[in-house]
C-alpha positions in Angstrom: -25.9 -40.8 16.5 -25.4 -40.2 12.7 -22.3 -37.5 12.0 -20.3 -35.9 9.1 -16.6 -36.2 8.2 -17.3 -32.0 7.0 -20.3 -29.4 6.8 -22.3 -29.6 3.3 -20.9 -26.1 1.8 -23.0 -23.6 1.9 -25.5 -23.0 -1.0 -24.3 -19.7 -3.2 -26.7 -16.8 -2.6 -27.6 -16.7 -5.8 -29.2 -20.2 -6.2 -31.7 -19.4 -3.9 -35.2 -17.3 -4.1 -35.0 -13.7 -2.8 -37.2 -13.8 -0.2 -35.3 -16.6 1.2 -31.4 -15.1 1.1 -30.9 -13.5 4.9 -33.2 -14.5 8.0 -35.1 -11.1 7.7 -36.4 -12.4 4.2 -40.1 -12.5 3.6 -39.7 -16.1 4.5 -37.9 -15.5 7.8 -38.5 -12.4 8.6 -41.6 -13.4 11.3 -40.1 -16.8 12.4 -36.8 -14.5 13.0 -38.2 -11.7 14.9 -40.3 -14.2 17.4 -37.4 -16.4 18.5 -35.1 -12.9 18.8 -37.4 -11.3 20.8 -37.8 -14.5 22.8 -34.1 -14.7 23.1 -34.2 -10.8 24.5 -36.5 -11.4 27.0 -34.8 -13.8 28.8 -31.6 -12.2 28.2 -32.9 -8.9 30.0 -34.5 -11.6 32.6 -31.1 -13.0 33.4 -29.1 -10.0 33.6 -32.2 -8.0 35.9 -33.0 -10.7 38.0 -29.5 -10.3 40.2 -30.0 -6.6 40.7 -33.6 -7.1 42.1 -32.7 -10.5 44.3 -31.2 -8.6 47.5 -34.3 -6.5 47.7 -36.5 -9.9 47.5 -34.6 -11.4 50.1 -34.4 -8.6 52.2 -38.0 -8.2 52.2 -39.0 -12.0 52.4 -36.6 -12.5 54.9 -34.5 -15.1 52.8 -31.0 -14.0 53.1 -29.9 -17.6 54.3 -31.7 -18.9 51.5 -30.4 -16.1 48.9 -28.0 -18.4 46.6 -31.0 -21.6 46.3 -32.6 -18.7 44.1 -30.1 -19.1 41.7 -29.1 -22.7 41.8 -32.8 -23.4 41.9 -32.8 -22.4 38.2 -29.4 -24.5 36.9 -30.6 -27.6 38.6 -33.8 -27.7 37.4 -33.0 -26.3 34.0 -31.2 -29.1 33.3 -34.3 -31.6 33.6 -36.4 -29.4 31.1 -33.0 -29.3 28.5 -33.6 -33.3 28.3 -37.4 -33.1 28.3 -37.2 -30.9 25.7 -34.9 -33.0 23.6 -36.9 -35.6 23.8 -40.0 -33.9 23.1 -38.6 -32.3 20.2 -37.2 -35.1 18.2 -40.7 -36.9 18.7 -43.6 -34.3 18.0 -41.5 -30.8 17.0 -40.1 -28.1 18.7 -43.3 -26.2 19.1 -44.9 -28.2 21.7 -41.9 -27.4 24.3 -41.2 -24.2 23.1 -45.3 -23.1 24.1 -44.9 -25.1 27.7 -41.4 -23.9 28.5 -42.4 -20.4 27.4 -45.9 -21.0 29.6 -43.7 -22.4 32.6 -41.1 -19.7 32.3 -43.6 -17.1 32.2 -45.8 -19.0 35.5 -42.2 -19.1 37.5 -41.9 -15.2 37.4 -45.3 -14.3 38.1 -45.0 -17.2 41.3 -41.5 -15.8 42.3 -43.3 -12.2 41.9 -46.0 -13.0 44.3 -44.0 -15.0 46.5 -44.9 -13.8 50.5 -42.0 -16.4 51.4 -38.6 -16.9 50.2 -39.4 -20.6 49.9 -42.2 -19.7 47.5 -39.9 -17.5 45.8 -37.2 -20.2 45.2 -39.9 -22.5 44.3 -40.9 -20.2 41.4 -37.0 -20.2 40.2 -37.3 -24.1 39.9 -40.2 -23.6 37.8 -39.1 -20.8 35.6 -35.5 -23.2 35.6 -37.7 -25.7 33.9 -39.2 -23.4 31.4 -35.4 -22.4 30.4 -34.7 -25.6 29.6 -37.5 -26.1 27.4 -37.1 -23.4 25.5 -33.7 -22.9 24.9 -34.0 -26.7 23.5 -36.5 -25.8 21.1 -35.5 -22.8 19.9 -32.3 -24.8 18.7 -34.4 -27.3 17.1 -36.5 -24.4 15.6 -33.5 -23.1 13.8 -32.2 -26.4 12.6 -35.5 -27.2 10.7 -36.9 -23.6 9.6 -33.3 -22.3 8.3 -31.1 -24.1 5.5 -27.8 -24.4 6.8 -26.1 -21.3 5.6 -28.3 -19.2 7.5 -27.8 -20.9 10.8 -24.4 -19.0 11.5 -26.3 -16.0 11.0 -29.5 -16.5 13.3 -26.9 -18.1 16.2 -25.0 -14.0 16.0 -29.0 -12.8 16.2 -29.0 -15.0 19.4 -25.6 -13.4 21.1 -26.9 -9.9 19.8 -29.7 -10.4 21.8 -27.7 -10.2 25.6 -25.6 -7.2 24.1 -28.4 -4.4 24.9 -30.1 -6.5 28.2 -26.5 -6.9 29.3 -25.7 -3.0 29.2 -29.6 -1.4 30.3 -30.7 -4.1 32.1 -29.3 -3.7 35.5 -30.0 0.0 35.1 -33.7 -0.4 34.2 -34.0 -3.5 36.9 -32.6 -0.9 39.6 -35.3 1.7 38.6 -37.7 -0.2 38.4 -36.9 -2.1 41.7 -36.6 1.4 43.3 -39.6 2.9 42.1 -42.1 0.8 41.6 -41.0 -2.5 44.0 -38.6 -5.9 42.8 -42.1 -7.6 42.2 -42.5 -5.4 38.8 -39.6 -6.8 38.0 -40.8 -10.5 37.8 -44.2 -9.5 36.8 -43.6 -7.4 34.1 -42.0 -9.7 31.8 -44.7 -12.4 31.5 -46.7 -9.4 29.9 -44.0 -8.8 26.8 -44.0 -12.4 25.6 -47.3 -12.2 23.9 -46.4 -10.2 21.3 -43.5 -12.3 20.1 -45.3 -15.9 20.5 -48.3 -14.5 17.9 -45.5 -13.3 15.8 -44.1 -16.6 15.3 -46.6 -19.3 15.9 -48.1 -19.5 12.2 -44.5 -19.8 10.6 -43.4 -21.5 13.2 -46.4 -24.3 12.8 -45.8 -24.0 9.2 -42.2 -25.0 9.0 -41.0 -26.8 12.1 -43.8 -28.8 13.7 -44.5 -32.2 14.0 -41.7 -35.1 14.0 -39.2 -34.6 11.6 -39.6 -35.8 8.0 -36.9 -38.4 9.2 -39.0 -40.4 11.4 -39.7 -44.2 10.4 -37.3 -44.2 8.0 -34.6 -47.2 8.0 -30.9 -47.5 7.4 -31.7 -49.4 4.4 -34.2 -46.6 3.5 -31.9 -43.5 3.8 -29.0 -42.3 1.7 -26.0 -40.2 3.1 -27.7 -37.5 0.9 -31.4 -38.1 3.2 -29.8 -38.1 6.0 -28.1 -34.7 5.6 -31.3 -33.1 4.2 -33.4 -35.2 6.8 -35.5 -37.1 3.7 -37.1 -40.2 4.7 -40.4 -41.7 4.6 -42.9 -39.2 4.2 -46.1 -41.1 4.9 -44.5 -42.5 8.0 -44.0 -39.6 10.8 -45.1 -41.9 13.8 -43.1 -40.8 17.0 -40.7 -43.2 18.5 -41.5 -44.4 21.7 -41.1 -41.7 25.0 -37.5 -43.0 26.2 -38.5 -42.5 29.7 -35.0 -44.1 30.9 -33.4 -40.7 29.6 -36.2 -38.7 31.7 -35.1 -40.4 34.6 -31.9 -39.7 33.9 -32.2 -36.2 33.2 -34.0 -36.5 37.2 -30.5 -38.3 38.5 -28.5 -34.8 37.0 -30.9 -32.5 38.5 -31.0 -33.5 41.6 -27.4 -34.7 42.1 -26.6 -31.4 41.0 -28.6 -29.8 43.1 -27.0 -32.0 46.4 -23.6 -30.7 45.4 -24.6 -27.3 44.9 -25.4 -27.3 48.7 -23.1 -28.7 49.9 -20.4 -26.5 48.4 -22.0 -23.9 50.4 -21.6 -25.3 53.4 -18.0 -26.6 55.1 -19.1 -28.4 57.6 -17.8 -32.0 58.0 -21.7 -32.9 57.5 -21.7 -31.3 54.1 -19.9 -34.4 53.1 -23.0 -36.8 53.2 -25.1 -34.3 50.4 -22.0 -34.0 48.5 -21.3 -37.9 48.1 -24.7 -38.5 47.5 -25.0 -35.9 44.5 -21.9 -37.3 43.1 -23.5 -41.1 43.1 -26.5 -39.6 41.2 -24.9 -37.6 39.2 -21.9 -38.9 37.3 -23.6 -42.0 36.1 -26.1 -40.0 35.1 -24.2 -37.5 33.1 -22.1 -39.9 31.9 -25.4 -41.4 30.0 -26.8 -38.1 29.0 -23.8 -36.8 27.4 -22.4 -38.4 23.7 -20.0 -41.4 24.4 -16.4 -39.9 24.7 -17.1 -36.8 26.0 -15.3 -36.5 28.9 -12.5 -38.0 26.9 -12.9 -35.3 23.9 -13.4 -37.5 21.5 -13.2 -36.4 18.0 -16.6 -34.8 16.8 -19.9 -34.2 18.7 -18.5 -35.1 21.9 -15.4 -32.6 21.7 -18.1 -29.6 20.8 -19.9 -30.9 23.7 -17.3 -30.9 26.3 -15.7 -27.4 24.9 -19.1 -26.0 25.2 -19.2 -26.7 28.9 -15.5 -26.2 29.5 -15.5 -22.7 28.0 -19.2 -21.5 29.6 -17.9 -22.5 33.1 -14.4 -21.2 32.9 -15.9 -17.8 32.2 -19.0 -17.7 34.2 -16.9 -18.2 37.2 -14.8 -15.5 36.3 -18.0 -13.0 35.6 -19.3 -14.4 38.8 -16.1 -13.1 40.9 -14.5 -10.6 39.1 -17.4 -7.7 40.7 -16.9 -9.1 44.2 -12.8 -8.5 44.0 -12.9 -5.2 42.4 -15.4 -4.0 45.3 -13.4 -5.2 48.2 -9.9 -5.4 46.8 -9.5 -2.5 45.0 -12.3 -0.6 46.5 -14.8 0.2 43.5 -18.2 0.8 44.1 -20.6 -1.7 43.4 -21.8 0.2 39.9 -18.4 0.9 38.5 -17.7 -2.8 39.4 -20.2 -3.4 36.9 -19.2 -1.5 34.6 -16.1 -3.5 34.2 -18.3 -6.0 32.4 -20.7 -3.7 30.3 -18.2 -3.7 27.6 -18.6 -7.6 27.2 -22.4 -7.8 25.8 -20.9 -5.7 22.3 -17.6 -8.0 22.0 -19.2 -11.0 22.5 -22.1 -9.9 20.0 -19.4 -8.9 17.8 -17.6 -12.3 18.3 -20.9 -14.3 17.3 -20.6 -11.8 14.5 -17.8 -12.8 13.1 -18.0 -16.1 12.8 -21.0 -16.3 10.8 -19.3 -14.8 7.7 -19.8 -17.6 4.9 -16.0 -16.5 4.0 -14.7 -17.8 7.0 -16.7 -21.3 7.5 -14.0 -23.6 6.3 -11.9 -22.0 9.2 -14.5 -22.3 12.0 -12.2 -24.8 13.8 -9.3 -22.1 13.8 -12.2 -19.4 15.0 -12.7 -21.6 18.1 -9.0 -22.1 19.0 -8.5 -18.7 18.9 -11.7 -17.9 20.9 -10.3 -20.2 23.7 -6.6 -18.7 23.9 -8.9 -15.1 24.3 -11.1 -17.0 26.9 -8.1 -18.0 28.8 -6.2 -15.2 28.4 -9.2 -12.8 30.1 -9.6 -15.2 33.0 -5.6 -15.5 33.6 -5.5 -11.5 33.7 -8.2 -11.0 36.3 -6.0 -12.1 39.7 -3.2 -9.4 38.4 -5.7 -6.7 39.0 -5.0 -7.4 42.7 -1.9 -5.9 42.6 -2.5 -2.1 43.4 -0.4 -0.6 40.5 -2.2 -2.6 37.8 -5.0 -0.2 36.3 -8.7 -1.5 36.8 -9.7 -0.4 33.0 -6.9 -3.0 32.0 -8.9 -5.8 33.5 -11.9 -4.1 31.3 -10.0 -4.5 28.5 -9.1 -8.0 28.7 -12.4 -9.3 30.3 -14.2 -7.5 26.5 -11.4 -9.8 24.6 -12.4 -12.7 26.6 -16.2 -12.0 25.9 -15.2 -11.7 22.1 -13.3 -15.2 22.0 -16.9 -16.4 24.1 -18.6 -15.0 21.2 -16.7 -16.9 18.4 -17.0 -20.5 20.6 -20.4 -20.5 22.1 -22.1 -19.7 18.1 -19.4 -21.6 16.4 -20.3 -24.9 18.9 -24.1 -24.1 18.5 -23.6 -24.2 14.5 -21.0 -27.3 14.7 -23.7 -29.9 16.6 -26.5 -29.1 14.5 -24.0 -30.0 11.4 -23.3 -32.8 13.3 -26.9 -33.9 13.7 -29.7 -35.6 11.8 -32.3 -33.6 11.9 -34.0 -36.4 13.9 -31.5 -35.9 16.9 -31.3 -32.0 16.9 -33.0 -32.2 19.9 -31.7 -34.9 21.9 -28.1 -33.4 20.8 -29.2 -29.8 21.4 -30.2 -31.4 25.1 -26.7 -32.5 25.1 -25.2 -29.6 24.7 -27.2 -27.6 27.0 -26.4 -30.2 29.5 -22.9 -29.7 29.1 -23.0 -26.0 29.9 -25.2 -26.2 32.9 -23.4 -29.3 34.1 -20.4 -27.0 33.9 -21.8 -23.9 35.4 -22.9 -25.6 38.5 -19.8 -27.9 39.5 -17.2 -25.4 38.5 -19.1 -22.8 40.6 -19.5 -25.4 43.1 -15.9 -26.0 43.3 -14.8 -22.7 43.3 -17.3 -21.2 45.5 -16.0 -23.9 48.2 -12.4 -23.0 47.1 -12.8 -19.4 48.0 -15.1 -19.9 51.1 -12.1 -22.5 52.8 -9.4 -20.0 51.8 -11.3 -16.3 53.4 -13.4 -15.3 50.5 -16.0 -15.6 52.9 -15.0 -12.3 54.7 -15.4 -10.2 51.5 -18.9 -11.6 51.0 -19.5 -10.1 54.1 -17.5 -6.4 53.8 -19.2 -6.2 49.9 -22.0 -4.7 51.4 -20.6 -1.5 53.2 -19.9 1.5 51.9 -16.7 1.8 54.4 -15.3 -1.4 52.6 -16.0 0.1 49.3 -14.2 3.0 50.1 -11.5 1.4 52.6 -10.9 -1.5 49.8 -8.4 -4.0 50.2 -9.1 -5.4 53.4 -12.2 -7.1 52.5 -11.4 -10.7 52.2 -8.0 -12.7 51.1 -6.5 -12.4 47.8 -5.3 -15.9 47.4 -9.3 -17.1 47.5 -9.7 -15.1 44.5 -6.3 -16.5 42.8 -7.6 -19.9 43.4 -11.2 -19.3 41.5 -9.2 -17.5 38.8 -6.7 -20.0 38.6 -9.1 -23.4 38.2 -10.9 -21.1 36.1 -7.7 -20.7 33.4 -6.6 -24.5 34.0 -10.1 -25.8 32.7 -10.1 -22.6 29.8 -6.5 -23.7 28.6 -7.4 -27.5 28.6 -10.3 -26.2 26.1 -8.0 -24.8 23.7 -6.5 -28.3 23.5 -10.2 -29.4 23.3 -10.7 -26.9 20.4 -8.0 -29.5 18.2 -10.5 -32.0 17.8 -14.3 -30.8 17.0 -13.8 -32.5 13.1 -14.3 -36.3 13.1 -12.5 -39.4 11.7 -15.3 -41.2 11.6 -19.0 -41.9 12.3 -20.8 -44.1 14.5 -21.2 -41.7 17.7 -24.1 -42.5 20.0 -25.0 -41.3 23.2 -24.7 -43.1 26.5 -21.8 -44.1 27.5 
């Protein structure tokens, strides 16, 4: 895998045609608003889905299957992030971007239609696979439709995407779930994606399909200078041949995930056998999939991978919890729980925000240090909430820093691998990355989800539900299950400032597989 000692600089403003300065140019403007608007929809997808799921469950009678709708997604997510890489390098991100948009949009009309909760999950895994495709693409799509002083830019469009689905979604999802039924909303989003995908297709086809320009051209046929700009051999675009050992790979992950997913849900001495045999598919797998040296943060591609998945996991666990304890610890109702986080979607926006000023890209290394020390110090605050003389809004306060430190790392990573890319391996890098962050999500979950069940979280899951507990408070569960999630949560967040040292390499030569 081909990498730089340092990012090209930036090309001054003024070297460049007017209607190609900002990403709402004349020649951006389309290609811009499709992949936003894309970007929006499954943001408001993701943050509606898990105000809707108790009424699906409840009404499919799927309560004992409720938490397979969710992992259903990760696991199978992480099969269409690899296809898509794939798939991308060889014929252009539009291909995936059209099926995983297609699969996305079949998944929520199966899941809305579902008269079983198996049928339901089932249409998770599918819309899981669509995810993965597109989120792929779209990071192709903006490595070879944007010049690389626009990236920072369109990665902050990306984050200010969640900010308003993060705030109104829940909100509109309860009203709607209410009013008209939790099918509407599944079914209704399929309908608002058709607008966006006519937008974009024609500039889209235009500037970013087929192989890249890259393809067929030898070492001996490419300068440093190509390979930056992704100049080969124009008359020879033929695809490489489908490496179907990386598919099955990509299977290995997905399913292995999947095994451990279960059996970190269930305790019993049994759960052993699923978990072992995830593990044996898994880490080999992984292992492969991921850029040599990863879990060794080696300098370079494989540091911005691991941080990716080090800082997403650290603070989706944290999300994940932090409702739970302030409903049956401190006795907050389930919306003002909520509303802890609302203040999150507009720091982390304004996080993404900041680091795509051109003024501060030689310090983008710096940005992502201090991004982590934020990240850790949110998730280190949240168990001191459980002291009753701690103010809840403090928690607030230090849970919107953490989601601005989020903001600087997650755009900061996304723009470090695709300057750490030949255009030629955007995809199977961008695959990498994704990988990383679901890979993360899932066993740090996993882990802590089994922490807090084998230490009495378990009985808070089951007072979150009553309005007595709400009101009554702290006797819902144990505090010490949520110290433990918070505190593997902090451990792996602090190791990622460490991580955060060593995104600049010494030298070239990275490949994946390991």
């Amino acid at each position: 895998m081909t990498a730089y000692d340092e990012a090209p600089a930036p090309a001054p403003a003024t070297d460049v045609p007017a209607s190609e300065r900002t990403v709402l140019s004349a020649a951006h403007r389309a290609l811009t608003f499709g992949i936003v608007s894309v970007v929006l929809l499954i943001a408001f997808e993701a943050t509606a889905v898990g105000t809707a799921m108790p009424a699906a469950a409840d009404e499919l009678d799927g309560v004992p299957l409720y938490a397979f709708a969710f992992s259903a997604y990760f696991t199978t997510s992480l099969l269409g992030i690899t296809v898509s890489g794939l798939w991308a390098d060889r014929r252009g991100p539009l291909p995936p971007l059209a099926a995983g948009i297609g699969a996305f949009a079949a998944g929520l009309v199966l899941s809305g239609t579902a008269a079983s909760m198996w049928v339901f999950v089932l249409g998770r895994a599918v819309q899981g696979t669509g995810g993965g495709l597109v989120i792929v693409a779209l990071y192709v799509t903006v490595s070879r439709a944007y010049p690389e002083r626009l990236r920072p830019t369109v990665m902050a469009a990306f984050a200010a995407s969640w900010v308003v689905p993060s705030i109104v979604g829940p909100l509109i999802s309860g009203t709607v779930t209410e009013q008209l039924g939790w099918r509407w909303v599944f079914l209704g989003i399929p309908l608002l994606v058709t607008l966006p995908l006519v937008v974009m297709l024609p500039p889209l086809r235009r500037r970013a399909s087929g192989p890249p320009p890259s393809y067929g051209a030898t070492d001996g046929d490419r300068t440093d200078a190509d390979a930056r700009t992704g100049i080969g051999d124009p008359t020879d675009t033929a695809p490489a041949p489908l490496d179907r050992r990386r598919l099955r790979l990509a299977l290995a992950v997905a399913v292995g995930a999947g095994l451990l997913q279960y059996a970190g849900q269930d305790l019993r001495p049994l759960a052993a056998l699923p978990a072992l045999a995830g593990a044996a598919l898994l880490i080999p797998a992984a292992l492969r999939l991921l850029p040599r040296g990863t879990y060794r943060a080696a300098r370079g591609l494989p540091a911005v991978v691991l941080l990716r998945g080090m800082a997403a996991g650290a603070f989706i666990v944290t999300e994940s919890f932090v409702p739970l304890m302030l409903v049956t610890q401190r006795g907050l109702s389930v919306t003002m729980a909520g509303f802890t986080l609302a203040a999150g979607g507009a720091t982390w926006a304004l996080g993404s925000f900041t680091q795509s000023r051109p003024r501060l890209e030689p310090h983008r290394e710096r940005l992502v240090r201090l991004g982590m020390v934020l990240v850790t110090a949110g998730i280190a605050y949240a168990p001191v909430v459980l002291l009753d003389g701690v103010p809840v809004w403090t928690l607030a306060a230090m849970m919107a820093a953490g989601c601005y430190g989020m903001g600087l790392v997650i755009s900061s990573t996304s723009v470090l691998l695709l300057q750490l890319s030949a255009p030629d391996e955007a995809g199977e890098n961008s695959a990498a990355l994704q990988t990383s962050d679901g890979l993360s999500n899932i066993l740090l979950l996993a882990a802590t989800g089994a922490a807090f069940a084998a230490l009495g979280g378990g009985d808070a899951a089951g007072t979150a539900h009553t309005d007595a507990a709400s009101a009554a408070g702290a006797d819902g569960g144990s505090p010490a299950a949520f110290v433990a999630v918070y505190a593997t949560a902090a451990a792996v967040a602090a190791l990622g400032v460490v991580v955060a040292g060593r995104l600049r390499e010494e030298s070239d030569g990275v490949r994946l597989g390991s």
